[in-house]
LUMROMI-639767 format. One record per residue (C-alpha): x, y, z; residue number from 0. Coordinates in steps of 0.5 Angstrom, whole numbers. Example, Ala and Ser with C-alpha at 12.3 -4.5 7.8 and 13.67 -1.06 7.14 Angstrom:
<drenfis>
DRENFI      u      v      w    i
DRENFI     25     -9     16    0
DRENFI     27     -2     14    1
</drenfis>
This chain:
<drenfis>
DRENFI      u      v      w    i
DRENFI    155    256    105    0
DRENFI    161    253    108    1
DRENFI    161    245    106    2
DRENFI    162    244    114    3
DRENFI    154    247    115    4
DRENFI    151    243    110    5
DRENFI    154    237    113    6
DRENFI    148    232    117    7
DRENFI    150    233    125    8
DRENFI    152    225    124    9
DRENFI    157    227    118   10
DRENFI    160    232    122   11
DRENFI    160    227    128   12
DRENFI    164    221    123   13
DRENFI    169    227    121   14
DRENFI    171    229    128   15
DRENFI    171    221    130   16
DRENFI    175    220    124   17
DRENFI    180    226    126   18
DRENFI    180    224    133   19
DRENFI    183    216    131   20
DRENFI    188    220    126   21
DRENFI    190    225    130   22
DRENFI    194    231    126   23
DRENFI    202    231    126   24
DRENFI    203    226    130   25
DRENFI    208    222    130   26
DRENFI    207    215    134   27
DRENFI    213    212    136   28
DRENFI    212    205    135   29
DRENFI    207    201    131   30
DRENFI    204    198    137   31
DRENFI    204    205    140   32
DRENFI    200    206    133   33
DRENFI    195    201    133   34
DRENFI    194    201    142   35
DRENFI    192    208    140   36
DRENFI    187    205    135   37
DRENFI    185    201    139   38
DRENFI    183    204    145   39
DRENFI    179    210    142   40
DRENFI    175    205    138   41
DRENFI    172    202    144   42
DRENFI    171    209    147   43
DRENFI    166    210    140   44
DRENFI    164    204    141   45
DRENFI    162    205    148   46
DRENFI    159    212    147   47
DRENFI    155    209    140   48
DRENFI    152    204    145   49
DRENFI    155    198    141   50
DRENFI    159    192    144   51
DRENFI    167    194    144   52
DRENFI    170    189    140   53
DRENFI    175    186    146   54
DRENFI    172    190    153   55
DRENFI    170    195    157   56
DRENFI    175    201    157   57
DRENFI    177    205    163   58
DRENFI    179    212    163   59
DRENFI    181    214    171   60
DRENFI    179    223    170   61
DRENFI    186    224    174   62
DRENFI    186    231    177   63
DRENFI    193    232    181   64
DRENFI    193    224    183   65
DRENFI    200    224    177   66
DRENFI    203    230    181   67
DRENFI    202    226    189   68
DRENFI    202    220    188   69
DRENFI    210    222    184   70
DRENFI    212    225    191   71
DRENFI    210    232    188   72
DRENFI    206    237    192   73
DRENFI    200    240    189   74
DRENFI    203    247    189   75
DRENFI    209    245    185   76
DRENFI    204    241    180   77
DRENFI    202    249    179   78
DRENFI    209    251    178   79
DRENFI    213    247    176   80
DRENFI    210    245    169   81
DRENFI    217    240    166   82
DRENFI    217    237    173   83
DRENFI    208    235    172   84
DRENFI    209    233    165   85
DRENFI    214    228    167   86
DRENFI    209    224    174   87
DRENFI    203    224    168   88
DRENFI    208    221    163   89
DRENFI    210    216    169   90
DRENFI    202    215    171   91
DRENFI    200    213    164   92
DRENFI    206    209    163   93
DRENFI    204    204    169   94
DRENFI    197    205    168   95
DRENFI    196    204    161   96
DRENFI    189    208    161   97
DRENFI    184    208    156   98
DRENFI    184    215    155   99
DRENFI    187    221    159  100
DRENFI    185    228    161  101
DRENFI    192    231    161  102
DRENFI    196    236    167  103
DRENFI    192    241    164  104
DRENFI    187    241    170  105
DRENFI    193    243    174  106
DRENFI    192    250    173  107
DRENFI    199    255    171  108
DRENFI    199    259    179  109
DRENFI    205    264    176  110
DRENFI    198    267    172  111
DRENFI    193    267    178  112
DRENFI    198    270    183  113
DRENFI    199    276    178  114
DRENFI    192    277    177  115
DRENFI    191    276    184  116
DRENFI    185    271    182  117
DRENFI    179    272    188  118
DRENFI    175    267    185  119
DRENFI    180    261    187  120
DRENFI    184    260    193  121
DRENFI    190    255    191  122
DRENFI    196    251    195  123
DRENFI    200    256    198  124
DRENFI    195    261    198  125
DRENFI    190    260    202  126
DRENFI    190    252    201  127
DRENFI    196    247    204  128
DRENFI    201    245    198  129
DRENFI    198    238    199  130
DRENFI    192    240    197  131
DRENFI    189    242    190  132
DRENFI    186    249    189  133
DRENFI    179    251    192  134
DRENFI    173    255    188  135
DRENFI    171    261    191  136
DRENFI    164    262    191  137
DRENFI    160    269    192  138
DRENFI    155    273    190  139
DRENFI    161    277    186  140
DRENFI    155    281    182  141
DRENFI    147    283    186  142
DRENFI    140    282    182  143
DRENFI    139    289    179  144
DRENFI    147    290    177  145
DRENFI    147    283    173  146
DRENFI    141    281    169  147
DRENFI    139    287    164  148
DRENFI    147    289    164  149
DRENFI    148    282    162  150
DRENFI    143    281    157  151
DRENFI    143    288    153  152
DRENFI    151    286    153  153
DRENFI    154    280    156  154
DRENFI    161    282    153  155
DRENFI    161    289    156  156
DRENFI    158    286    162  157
DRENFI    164    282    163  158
DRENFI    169    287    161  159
DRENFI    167    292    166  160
DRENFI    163    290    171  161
DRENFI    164    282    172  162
DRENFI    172    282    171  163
DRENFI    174    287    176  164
DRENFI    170    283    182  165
DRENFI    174    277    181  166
DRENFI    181    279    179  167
DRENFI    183    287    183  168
DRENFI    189    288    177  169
DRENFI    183    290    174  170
DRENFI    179    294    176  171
DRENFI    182    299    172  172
DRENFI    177    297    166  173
DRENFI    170    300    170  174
DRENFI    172    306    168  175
DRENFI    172    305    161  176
DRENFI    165    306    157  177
DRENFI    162    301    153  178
DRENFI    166    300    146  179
DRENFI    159    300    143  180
DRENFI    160    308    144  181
DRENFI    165    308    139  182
DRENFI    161    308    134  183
DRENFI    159    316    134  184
DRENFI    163    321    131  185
DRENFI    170    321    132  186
DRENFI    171    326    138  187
DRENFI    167    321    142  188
DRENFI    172    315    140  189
DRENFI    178    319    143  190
DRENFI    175    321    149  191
DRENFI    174    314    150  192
DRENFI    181    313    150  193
DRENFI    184    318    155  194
DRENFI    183    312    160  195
DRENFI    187    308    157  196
DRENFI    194    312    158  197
DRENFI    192    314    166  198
DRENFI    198    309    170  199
DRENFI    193    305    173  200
DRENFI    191    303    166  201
DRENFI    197    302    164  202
DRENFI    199    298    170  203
DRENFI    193    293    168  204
DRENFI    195    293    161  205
DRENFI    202    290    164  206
DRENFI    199    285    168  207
DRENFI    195    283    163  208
DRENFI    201    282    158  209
DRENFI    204    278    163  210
DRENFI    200    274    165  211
DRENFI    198    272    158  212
DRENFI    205    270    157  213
DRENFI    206    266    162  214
DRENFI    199    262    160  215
DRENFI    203    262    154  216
DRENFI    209    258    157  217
DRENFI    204    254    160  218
DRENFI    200    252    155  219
DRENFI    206    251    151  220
DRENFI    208    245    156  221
DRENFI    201    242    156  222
DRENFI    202    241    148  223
DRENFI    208    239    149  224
DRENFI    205    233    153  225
DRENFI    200    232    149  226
DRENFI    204    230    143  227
DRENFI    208    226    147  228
DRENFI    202    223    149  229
DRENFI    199    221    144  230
DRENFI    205    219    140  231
DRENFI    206    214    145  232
DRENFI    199    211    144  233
DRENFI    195    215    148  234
DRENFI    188    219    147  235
DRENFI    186    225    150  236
DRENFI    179    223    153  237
DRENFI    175    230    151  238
DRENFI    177    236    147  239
DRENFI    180    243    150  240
DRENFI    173    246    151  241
DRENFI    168    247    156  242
DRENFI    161    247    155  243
DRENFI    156    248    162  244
DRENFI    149    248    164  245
DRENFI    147    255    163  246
DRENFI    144    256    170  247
DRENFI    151    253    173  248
DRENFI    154    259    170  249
DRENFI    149    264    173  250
DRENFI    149    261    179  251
DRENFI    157    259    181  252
DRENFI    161    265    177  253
DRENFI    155    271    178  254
DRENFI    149    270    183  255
DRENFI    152    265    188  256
DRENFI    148    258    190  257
DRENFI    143    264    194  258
DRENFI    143    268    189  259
DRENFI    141    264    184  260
DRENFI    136    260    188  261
DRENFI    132    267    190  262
DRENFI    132    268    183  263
DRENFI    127    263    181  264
DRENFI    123    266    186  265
DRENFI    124    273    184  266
DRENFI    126    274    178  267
DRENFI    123    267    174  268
DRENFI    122    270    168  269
DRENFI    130    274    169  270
DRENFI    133    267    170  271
DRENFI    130    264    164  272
DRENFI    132    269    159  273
DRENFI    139    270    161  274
DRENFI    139    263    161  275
DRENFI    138    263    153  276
DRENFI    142    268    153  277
DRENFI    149    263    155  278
DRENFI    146    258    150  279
DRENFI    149    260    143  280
DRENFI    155    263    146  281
DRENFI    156    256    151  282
DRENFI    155    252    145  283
DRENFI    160    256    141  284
DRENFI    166    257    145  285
DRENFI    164    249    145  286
DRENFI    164    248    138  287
DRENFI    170    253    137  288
DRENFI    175    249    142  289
DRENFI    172    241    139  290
DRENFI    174    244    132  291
DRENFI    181    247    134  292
DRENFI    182    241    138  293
DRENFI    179    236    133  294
DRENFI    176    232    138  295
DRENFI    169    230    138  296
DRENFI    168    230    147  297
DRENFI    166    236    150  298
DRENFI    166    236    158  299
DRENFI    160    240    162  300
DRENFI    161    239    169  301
DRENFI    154    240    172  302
DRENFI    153    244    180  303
DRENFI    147    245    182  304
DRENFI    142    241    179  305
DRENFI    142    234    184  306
DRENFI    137    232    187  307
DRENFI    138    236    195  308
DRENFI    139    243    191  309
DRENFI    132    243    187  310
DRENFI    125    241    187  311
DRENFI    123    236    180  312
DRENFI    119    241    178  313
DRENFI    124    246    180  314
DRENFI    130    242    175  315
DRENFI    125    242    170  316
DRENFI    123    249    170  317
DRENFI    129    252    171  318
DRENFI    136    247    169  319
DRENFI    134    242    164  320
DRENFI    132    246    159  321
DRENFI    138    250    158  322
DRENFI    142    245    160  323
DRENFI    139    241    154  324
DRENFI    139    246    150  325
DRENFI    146    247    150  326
DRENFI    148    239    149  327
DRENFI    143    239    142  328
DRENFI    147    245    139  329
DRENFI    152    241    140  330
DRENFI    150    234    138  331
DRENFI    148    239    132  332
DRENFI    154    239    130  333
DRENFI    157    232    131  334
DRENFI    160    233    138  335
DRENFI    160    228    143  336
DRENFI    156    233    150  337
DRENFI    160    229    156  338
DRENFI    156    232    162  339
DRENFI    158    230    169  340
DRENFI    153    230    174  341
DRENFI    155    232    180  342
DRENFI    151    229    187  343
DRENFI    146    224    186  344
DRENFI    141    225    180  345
DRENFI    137    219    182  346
DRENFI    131    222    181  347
DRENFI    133    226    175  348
DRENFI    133    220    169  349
DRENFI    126    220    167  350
DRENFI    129    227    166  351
DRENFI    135    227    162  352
DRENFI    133    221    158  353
DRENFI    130    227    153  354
DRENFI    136    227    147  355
DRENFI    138    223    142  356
DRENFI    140    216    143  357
DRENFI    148    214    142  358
DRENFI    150    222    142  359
DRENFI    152    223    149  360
DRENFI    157    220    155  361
DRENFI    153    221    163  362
DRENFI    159    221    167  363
DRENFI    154    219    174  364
DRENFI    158    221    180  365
DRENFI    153    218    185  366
DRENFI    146    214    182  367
DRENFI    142    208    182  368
DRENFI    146    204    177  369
DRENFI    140    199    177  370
DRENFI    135    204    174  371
DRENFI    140    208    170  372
DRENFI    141    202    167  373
DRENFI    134    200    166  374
DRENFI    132    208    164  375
DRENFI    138    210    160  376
DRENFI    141    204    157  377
DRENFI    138    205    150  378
DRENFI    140    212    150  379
DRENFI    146    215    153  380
DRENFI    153    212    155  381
DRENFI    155    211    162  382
DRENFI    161    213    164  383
DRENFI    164    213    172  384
DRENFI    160    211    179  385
DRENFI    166    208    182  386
DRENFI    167    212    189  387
DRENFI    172    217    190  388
DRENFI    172    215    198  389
DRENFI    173    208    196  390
DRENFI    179    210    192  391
DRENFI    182    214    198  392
DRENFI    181    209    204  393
DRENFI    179    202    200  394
DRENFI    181    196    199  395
DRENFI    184    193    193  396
DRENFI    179    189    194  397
DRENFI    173    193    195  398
DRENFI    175    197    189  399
DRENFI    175    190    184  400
DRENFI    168    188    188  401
DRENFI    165    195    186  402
DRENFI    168    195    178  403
DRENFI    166    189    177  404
DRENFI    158    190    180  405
DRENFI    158    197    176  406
DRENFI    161    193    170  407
DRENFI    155    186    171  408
DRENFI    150    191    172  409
DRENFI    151    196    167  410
DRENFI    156    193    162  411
DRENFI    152    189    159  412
DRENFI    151    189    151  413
DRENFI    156    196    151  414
DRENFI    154    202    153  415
DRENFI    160    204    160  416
DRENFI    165    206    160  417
DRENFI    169    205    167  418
DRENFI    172    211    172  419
DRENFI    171    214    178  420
DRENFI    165    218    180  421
DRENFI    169    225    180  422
DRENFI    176    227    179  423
DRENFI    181    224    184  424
DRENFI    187    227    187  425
DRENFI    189    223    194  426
DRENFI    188    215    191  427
DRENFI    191    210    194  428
DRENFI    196    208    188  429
DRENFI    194    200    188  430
DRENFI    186    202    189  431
DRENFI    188    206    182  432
DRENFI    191    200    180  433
DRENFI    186    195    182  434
DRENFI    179    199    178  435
DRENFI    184    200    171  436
DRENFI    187    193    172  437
DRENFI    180    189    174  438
DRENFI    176    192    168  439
DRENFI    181    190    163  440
DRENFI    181    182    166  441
DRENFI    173    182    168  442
DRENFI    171    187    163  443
DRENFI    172    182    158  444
DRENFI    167    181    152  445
DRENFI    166    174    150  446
</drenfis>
């Protein structure tokens, strides 16, 4: 048995906390870059393991392409001109100074979605303005009766052959390969099964796919280059490089749609829970896998569809929580760090979301009662976010503080937050930004 699998989730927990303060093969610039560095992941622990920070309150704004707009870049060069990104983050987290960063990765590499010609978004100069960051597509890419029992007989032959050929047209070549599993017979049977491998169409998506995988190569690249950079000069990543979601989101944004999914519950009940079961050990393990490669004990999970206006509460607690639970304890078993945002109001879902062990997970609210969330959560998950994108946007400086400082007076108290805006932001005014990092660190003091 692996020593890794005989470890306690609290061991394996110490040992990714303890590889996230000493970060493999980097190099820090100066010895105060060194101990800032210390410094702000161990408030940051501190925070999650709803303890007091020595010092204060940490501040981590999620910036998504604000770096690149706010350094008179467009959101279509943010895609495009990697070395041009990486230099506005490093202008952005040298002013600002945060607790922690999420890095240029959220700027997607555009070369790669215009050679697959990607359906499921649309981005700046295709089909959205320059100004403007990328747009989910949302669809009903697969129907009821093509994608349940397809999907849970086989998820992996299910997204080769029918899902990846809906959202990327280079590749629907690959519908008319048959299942790999149909290898497994005599080898007359294997051969037969390679023919369409040498037709031109196929061949063609076979280029494409190279193409596109060098240059996510490229660009992968460059973001590690950041990293380093980064982290050298005292910054840490705020999570790894690796997404977990609730099981239900997965359905219902990438297969079925908002509709879909929601028709299912009535239709297909006993369908959607056990496709749901079928995502969890494959969310946890895609999680696991990049929080292992990363050495980072924080995983992020954005949650769709579970607020309180998309479902009722015996709906959420039938349908979403299970799964979503289900996948956070995987992860909590192997000492990460579940850091779910939950999107849209989840007011009336705290009683709910309360159910998993204390100290082992960030909520990252963009919109609650933070009065009743810190009355029902405080002894049981660190509070990350609330602060408005809209008040970041058309606000005031001063109307930022006023918010901060109610968030931290109400929810600050004894540990346990972590201040950031409400959901990922691009189009912040620059002295609002500067307003909630700057406020936190004078008011949310420890004395």
């Amino acid at each position: 048995m692996d020593k890794n699998e005989m470890k306690t989730p609290e061991e394996k927990a110490d040992d990714l906390y303890k590889s996230w303060l000493s970060p493999k093969d980097v190099e820090f610039v100066s010895p105060e870059a060194e101990k800032s560095y210390r410094e702000r992941v161990t408030r940051i622990i501190d925070a999650i393991q709803l303890r007091q920070a020595p010092d204060r309150v940490p501040v981590t704004p999620t910036f998504s392409l604000f770096p690149a707009l706010d350094n008179e870049m467009t959101c279509e060069e943010a895609m495009y001109n990697y070395d041009k990104l990486n230099r506005a983050w490093e202008k952005t987290l040298t002013e600002f100074e945060p607790d922690a960063y999420t890095g240029p990765g959220v700027a997607l590499p555009g070369p790669v979605l215009d050679i697959l010609n990607y359906k499921q978004l649309k981005w700046p100069g295709h089909g959205v303005s320059p100004y403007h960051i990328y747009q989910f597509v949302e669809m009903e890419y697969v129907k009821a009766d093509e994608f349940y029992d397809a999907f849970i007989e086989d998820p992996s032959d299910f997204m080769l052959r029918v899902y990846l050929p809906r959202i990327s047209p280079v590749l629907k070549p690959f519908e008319k390969l048959r299942p790999i599993r149909e290898s497994i017979c005599y080898y007359m049977d294997m051969l037969k099964n390679l023919v369409v491998w040498g037709t031109p169409e196929f061949q063609a998506a076979l280029d494409a796919i190279k193409k596109a995988g060098v240059e996510a190569l490229k660009w992968a690249t460059k973001l590690k280059e950041f990293n380093k950079w980064a982290q050298a000069a005292g910054f840490p990543l705020m999570r790894a490089s690796a997404h977990a979601a609730a099981p239900y989101d997965v359905i219902g944004d990438f297969f079925r749609a908002t509709t879909g999914v929601m028709t299912d519950m009535y239709r297909r009940p006993d369908k959607l829970i056990e496709a749901q079961k079928k995502l969890v050990p494959i969310l946890i393990k895609m999680a696991v896998d990049g929080a292992k490669e990363s050495r980072h004990p924080i995983v992020s999970l954005e949650l769709h569809k579970g607020a309180a206006y998309f479902m009722s509460d015996d709906q959420f607690k039938k349908f979403y929580w299970p799964g979503l639970r289900d996948v956070m304890i995987g992860l909590i078993n192997e000492g990460i760090v579940p850091m779910p945002l939950f999107e849209g109001d989840y007011t009336p879902r705290l009683e709910v979301i309360k159910d998993i062990p204390k100290g082992k997970a960030i909520y990252w609210f963009e919109t609650v009662d933070r009065n009743k969330a810190k009355e029902i959560l405080s002894d049981t998950a660190c509070f990350k976010g609330n602060v408005p994108v809209t008040l970041l946007n058309i606000g005031t400086p001063q109307d930022v503080k006023d918010n901060v400082k109610e968030l931290i007076d109400v929810v600050g108290k004894g540990g346990g937050l972590i201040v950031d805006c409400g959901i990922w932001f691009d189009e912040a005014k620059h002295e609002n930004v500067k307003a909630m990092v700057n406020f936190t660190k004078e008011y949310g003091v420890y004395r």
